[in-house]
C-alpha positions in Angstrom: 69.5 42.0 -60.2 71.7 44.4 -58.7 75.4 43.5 -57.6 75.7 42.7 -54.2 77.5 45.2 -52.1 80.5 43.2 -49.6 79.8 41.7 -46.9 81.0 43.1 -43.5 83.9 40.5 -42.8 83.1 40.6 -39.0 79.2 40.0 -39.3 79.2 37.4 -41.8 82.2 35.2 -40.4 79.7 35.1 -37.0 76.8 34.2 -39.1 78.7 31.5 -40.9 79.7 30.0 -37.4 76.4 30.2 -35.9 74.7 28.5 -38.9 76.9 25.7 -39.1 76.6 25.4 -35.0 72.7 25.0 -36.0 73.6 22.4 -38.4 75.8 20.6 -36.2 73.6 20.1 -33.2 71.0 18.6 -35.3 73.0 16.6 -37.6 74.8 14.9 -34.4 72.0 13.9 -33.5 71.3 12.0 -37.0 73.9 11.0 -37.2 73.9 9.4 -33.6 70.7 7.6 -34.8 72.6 6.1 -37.5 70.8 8.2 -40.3 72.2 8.2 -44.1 72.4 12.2 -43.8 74.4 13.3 -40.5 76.8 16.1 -39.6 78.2 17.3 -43.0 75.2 17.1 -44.6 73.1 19.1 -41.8 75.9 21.5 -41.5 75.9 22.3 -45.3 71.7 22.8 -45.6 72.0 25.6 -42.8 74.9 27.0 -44.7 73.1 26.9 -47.8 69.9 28.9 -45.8 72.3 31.5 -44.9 73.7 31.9 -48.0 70.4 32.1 -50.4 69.3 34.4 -47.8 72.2 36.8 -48.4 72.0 37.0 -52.0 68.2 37.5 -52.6 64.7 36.0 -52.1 64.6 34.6 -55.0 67.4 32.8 -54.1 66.0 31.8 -51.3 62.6 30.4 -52.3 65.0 28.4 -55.0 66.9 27.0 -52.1 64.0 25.6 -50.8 62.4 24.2 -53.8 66.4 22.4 -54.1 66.2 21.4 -50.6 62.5 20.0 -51.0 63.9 18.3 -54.1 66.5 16.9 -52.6 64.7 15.4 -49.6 62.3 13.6 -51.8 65.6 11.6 -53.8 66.5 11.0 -50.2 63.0 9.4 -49.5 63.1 7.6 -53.2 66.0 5.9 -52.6 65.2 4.8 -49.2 62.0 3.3 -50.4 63.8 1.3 -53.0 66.6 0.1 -50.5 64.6 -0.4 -47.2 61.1 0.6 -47.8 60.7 3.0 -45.7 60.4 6.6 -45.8 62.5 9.4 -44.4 60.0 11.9 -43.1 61.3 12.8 -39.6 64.7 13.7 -40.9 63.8 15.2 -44.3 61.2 17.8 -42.0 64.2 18.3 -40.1 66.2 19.3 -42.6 64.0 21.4 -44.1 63.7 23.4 -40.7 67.5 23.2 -40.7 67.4 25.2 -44.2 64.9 27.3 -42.4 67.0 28.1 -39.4 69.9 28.9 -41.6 67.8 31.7 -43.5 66.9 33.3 -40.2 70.6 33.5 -39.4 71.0 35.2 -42.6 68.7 37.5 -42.1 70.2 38.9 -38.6 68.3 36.7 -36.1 70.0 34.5 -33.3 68.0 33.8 -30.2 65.2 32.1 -32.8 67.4 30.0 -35.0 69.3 28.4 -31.8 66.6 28.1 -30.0 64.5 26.1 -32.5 67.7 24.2 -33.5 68.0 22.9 -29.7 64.7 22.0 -29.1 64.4 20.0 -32.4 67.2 18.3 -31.5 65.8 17.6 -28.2 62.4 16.1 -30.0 64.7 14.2 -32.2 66.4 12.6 -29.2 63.8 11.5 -27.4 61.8 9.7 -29.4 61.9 6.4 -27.9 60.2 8.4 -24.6 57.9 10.6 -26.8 56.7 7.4 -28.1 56.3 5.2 -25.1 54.7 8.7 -23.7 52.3 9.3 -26.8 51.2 5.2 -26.6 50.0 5.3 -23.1 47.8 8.1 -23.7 44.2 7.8 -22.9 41.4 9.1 -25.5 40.6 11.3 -22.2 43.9 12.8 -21.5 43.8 13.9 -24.9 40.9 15.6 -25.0 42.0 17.4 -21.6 44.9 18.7 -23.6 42.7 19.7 -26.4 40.5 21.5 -23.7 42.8 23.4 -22.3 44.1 24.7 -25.2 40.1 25.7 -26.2 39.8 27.2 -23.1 43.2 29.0 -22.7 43.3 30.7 -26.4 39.8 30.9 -27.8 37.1 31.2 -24.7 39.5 33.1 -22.0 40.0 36.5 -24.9 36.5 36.6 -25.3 35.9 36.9 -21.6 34.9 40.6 -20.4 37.1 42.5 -18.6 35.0 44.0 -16.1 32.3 43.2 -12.9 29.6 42.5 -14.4 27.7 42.6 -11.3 26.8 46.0 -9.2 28.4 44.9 -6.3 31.9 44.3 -8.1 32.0 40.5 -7.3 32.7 38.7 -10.4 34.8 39.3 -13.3 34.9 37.0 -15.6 38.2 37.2 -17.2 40.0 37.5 -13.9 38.5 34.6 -12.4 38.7 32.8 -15.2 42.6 33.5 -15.6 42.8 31.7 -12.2 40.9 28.9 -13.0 43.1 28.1 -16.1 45.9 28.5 -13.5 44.8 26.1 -11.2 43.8 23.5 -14.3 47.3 24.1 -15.9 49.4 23.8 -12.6 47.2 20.5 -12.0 47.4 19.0 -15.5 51.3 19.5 -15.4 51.1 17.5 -12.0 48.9 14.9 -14.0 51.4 14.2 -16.5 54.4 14.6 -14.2 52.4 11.3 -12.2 51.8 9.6 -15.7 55.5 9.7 -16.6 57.0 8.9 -12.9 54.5 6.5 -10.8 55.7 3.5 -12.3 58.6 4.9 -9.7 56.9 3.8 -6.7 54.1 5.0 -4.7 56.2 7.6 -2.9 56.5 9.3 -6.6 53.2 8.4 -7.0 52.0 10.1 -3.8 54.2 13.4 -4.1 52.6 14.1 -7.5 48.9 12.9 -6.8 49.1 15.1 -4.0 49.8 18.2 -5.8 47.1 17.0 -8.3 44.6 16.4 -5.8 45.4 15.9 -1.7 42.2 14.0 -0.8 41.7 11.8 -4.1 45.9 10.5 -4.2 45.1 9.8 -0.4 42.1 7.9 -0.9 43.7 6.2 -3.9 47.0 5.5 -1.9 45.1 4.2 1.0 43.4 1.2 -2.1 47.3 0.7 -3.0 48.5 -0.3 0.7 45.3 -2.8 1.0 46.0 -6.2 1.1 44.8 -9.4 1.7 47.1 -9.1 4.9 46.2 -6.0 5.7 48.2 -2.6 5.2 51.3 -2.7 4.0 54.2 -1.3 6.5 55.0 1.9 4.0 51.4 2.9 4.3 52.4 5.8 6.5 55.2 7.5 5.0 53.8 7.3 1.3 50.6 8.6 2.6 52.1 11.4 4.3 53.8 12.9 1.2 50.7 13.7 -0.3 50.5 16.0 2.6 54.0 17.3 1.3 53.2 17.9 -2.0 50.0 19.4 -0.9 51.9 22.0 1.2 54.4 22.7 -1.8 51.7 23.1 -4.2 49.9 25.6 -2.2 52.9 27.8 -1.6 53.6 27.4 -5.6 50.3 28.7 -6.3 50.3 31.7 -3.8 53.6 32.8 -4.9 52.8 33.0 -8.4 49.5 34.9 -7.8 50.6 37.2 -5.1 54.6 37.3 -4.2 54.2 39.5 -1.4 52.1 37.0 0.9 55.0 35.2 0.1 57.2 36.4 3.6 54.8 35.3 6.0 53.7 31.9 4.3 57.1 30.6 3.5 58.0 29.7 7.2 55.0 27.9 8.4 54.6 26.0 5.4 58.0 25.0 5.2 57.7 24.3 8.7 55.0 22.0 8.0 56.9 20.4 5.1 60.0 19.7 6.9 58.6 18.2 9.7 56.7 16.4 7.7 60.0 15.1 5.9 61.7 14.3 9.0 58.7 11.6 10.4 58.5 10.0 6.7 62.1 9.4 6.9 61.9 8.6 10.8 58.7 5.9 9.5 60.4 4.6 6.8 63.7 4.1 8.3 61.9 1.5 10.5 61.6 -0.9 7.9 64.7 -3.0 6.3 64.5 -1.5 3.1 63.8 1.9 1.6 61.7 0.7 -1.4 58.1 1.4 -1.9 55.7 -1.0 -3.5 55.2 -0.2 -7.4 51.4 0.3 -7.7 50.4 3.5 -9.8 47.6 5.2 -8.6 44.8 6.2 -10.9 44.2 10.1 -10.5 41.5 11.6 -12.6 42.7 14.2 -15.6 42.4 17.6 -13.9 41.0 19.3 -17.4 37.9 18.1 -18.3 35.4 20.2 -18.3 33.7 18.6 -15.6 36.6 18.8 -13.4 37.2 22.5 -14.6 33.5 23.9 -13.8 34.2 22.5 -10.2 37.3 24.9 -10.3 35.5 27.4 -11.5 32.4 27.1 -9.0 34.4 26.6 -6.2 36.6 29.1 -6.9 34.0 32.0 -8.0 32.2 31.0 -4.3 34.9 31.0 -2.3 36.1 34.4 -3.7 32.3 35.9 -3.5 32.4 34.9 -0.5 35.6 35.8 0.7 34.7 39.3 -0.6 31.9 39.7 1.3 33.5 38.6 4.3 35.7 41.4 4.0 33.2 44.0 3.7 31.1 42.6 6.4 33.7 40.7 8.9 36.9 41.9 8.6 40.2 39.6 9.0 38.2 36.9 10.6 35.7 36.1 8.4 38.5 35.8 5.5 40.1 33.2 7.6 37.2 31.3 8.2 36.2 30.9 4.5 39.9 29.9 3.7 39.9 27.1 6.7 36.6 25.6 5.6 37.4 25.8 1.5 40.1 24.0 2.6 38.3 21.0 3.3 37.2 21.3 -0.3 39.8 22.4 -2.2 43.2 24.1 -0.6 44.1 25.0 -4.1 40.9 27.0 -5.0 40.5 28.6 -1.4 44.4 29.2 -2.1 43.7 31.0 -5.2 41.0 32.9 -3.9 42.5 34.5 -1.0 45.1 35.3 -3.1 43.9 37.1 -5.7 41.8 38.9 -3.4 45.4 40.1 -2.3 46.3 40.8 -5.3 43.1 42.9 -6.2 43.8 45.0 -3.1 41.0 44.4 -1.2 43.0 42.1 1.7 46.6 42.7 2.9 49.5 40.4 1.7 50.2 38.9 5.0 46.4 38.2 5.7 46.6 36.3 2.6 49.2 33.9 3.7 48.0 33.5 6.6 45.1 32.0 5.4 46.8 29.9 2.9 48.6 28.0 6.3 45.4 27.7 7.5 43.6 26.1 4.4 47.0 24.1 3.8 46.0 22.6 7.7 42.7 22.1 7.0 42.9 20.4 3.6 45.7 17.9 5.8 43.2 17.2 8.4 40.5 16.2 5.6 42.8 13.2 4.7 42.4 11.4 8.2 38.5 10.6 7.3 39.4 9.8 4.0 42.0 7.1 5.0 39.6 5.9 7.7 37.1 5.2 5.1 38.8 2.8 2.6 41.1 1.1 4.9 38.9 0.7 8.3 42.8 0.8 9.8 42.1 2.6 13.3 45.9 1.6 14.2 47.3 3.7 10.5 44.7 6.4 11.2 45.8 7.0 14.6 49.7 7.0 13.4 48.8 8.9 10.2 47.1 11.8 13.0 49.8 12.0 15.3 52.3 13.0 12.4 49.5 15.0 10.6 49.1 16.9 14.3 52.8 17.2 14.9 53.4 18.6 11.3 50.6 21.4 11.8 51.8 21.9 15.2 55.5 23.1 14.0 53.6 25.3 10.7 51.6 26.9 13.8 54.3 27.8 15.6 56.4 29.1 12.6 53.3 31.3 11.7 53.3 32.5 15.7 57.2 33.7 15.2 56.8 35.3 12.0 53.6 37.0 13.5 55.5 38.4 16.3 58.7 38.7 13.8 56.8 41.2 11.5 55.1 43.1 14.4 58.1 43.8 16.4 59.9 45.0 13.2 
């Protein structure tokens, strides 16, 4: 082997900093979770990366075998004094080694980067594993799903209408259907991890999962012997709120332009909204809600998913052909209705038909206000159905009314905003 030539002073003194900074992040952490191997030791196996990186790969494969070698003594020995094995922290300092090699060989962004978030998985295990227990066999299989249909189906998807009147194609549709499943199954486990909050929590992210079914399963919560519970109101008007949030979420990241005129009126809507839950909870001694999760479906299964895609596909179809055939009018009419079937699909749709070209921006939030009112007006049967309440379904439409009333009126201003300008 061939001499090696000096290092640049300069380059390598910032290498050796940066590697030991890996080392030290994750060997805090160790050595925070009482672990034989902390700081000094983490610190030193990056080093050691960086500098059988430098000389040659040979070097470098040797320095792994040593470090592989030396994290099996380290499991030996803690068989023989606590029988147990090491295996989290000799993988993590393996990648240690690892991310030291990369900072040898000129990277940055990848070695920090992969040292933070292993430190972050290191640190919170006691939540990763009360996380990964209450996992049902369904959930996982959503996850697993997803993935399937995100990596391996959606490539193989044509790119193209496959249909002579340039209705449907599949890998555009598609896209927005994994959109609506992702945005929905991050909702899902948002609600897994925080409804054991209260049912406010558990309303706000039910409602983004699905307005109608955290409504009907909020309205089973606030039964009781009794009867309804006095936070029935204000809980079940933030599924309204999410709803609303969730809907300008979605258009935004399909179509920022229609962004301008729906911001107002659904922000409008959500405030206002706001204001009565605080003005109905405040009339109660105390500001806690009762703690009974709801049970929300998985949003990825392929059940749930070829309902996204149908409606979807059919609101779109149709919104196309009410384009051609009926202008502006017919495009609101389809949103309003798929509202009272899914706001998030007939969200999607008219906004994708934006972003295709074939409607206008503006036209496109419009309609999203409009199937964000009628998706909030669907709730009122569905609350009169499981509780029988006449009294909470007549309070529950006055605030739904006087929350679409004030988005109506924002949408009037910004109409007459835009058009004077």
């Amino acid at each position: 082997m061939e001499p090696l030539a000096a290092f640049p002073n300069n380059e390598i003194s910032l290498k050796i900093v940066l590697a030991i900074g890996v080392g030290l992040l994750v060997g805090l952490e160790r050595e925070f979770a009482s672990k034989d191997v902390g700081v000094r030791t983490f610190s030193l196996v990056s080093v050691f990366g960086l500098l059988t990186s430098l000389v040659h790969i040979d070097f470098l494969i040797t320095g792994l075998v040593s470090t592989l070698v030396m994290t099996a003594f380290m499991n030996a020995r803690s068989m023989l004094a606590n029988k147990s094995l090491e295996i989290t922290t000799s993988v993590a300092m393996l990648v240690t080694f690892c991310l030291g090699a990369l900072v040898g060989n000129g990277h940055v962004f990848t070695p920090v980067a992969g040292a933070i978030i292993m430190t972050l998985l290191l640190s919170w295990k006691t939540e990763l594993s009360a996380f990964a227990h209450g996992l049902k066999l369904n959930e996982i299989r959503s996850a697993v799903i997803l993935g399937l249909l995100s990596f391996v189906v959606y490539p193989l998807l044509p790119n193209e209408y496959i249909d002579k009147w340039d209705l449907f194609n599949p890998r555009e549709s598609f896209m927005t259907v994994l959109v609506l499943a992702g945005l929905s199954f991050v909702n899902y486990v948002l609600l897994k991890i925080y409804s054991t909050r209260g049912l406010y929590y558990s309303a706000l992210l039910g409602g983004a999962v699905s307005s109608s079914a955290a409504a009907s399963e909020v309205s089973n919560a606030v039964k009781t012997p009794n009867g309804i519970l006095p936070h029935a109101l204000p809980i079940l008007l933030m599924t309204m709120v999410s709803m609303f949030i969730r809907n300008l979420v979605l258009l935004g990241g399909l179509e920022p332009q229609a962004i301008p005129i729906a911001l107002a009126p659904l922000a409008g809507m959500t405030f206002a909204a706001v204001i009565l839950i605080w003005k109905a909870q405040a009339k109660h001694e105390d500001g806690t809600s009762p703690t009974v999760p709801i049970q929300v479906d998985s949003p990825v299964s392929l059940r749930r998913v070829s309902k996204y895609a149908v409606m979807f596909i059919t609101l779109q179809v149709f919104g196309t052909l009410a384009v051609r055939y009926l202008g502006e009018a017919g495009v609101l009419s389809v949103s309003f209705f798929g509202g009272f079937v899914s706001s998030a699909s007939a969200t999607a749709s008219v906004a994708k038909l934006a972003s295709q070209g074939k409607i206008s921006p503006a036209l496109a939030g419009i309609a999203t206000v409009l199937t964000s009112v009628s998706s909030a007006l669907v709730n009122l049967p569905v609350v009169h159905q499981v509780t029988h309440d006449k009294a909470l379904v007549r309070r529950l439409a006055f605030h739904t009314f006087a929350a679409i009333f004030t988005g109506l009126v924002m949408m009037a201003f910004v109409e007459w905003f835009f058009s004077y300008l």
